[in-house]
C-alpha positions as CSV (number, residue, x, y, z in Angstrom):
1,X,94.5,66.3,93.3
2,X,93.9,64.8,90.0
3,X,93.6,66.6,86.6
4,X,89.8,65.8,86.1
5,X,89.4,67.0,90.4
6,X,90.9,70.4,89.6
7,X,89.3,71.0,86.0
8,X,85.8,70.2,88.2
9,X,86.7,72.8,90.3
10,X,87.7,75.6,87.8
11,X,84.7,75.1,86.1
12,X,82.7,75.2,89.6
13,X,84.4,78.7,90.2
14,X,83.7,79.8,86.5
15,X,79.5,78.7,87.1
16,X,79.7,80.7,90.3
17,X,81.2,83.7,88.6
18,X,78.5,83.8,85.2
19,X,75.9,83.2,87.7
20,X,77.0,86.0,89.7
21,X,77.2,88.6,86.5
22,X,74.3,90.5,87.4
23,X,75.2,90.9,90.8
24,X,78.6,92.1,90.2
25,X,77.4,94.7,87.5
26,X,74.9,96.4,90.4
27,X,77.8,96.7,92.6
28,X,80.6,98.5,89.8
29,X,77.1,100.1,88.7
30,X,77.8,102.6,92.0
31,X,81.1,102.8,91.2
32,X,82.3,102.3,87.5
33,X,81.3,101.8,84.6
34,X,78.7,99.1,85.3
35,X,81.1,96.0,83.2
36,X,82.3,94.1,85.7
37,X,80.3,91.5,85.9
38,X,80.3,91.2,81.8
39,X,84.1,91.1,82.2
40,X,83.8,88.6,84.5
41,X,81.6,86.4,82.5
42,X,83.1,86.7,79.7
43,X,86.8,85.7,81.3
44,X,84.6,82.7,83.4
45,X,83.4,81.2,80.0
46,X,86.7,81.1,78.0
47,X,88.5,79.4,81.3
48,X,85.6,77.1,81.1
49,X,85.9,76.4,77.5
50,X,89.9,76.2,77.8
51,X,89.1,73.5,80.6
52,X,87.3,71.4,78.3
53,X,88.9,71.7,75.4
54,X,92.8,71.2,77.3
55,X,94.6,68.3,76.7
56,X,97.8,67.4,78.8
57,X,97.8,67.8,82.4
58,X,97.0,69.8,84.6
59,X,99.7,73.1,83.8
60,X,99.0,72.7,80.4
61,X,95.4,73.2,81.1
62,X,96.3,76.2,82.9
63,X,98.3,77.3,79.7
64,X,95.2,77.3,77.9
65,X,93.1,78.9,80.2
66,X,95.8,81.7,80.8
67,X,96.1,81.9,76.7
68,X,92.1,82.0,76.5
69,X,92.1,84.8,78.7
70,X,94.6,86.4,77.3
71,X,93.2,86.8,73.6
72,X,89.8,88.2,74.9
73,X,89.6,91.7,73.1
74,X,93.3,91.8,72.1
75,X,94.4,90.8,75.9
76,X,91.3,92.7,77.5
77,X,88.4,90.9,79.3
78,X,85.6,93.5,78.6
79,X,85.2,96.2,75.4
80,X,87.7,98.6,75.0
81,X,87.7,102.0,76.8
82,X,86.6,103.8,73.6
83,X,83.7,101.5,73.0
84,X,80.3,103.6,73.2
85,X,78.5,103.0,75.9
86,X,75.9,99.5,75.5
């Protein structure tokens, strides 16, 4: 698989994720604390954006995906646990 093939296909798995945010927040809705689906967003778009912005090959495009990830929120993917309620 080339670079360009798998960068296609992370960002095909990131569209299917934002488009399924409202989805996933109804389901932790009955469960949680109704942010999973804004977590998941959130995390889908900063892969996305690491995708296109990566240079290198295809593990450093991982790197920078991994790294995007990772500086959401200070490491987290949604607000923090003592954020008020949206």
């Amino acid at each position: 698989m080339t670079r360009a093939e798998f960068a296609a296909r992370l960002k095909n798995a990131c569209a299917a994720v934002t488009a399924a945010e409202a989805e996933l927040t109804e389901i932790d809705s009955k469960f949680g604390d109704a942010d999973h689906g804004l977590t998941m967003a959130k995390i889908a778009g900063a892969i996305s954006e690491a995708v296109d912005a990566a240079e290198g090959g295809i593990q450093s495009m991982l790197d920078d995906a991994a790294m995007a990830v990772m500086t959401l929120n200070g490491g987290r993917g949604g607000p923090p646990a003592d954020a008020p309620p949206a």
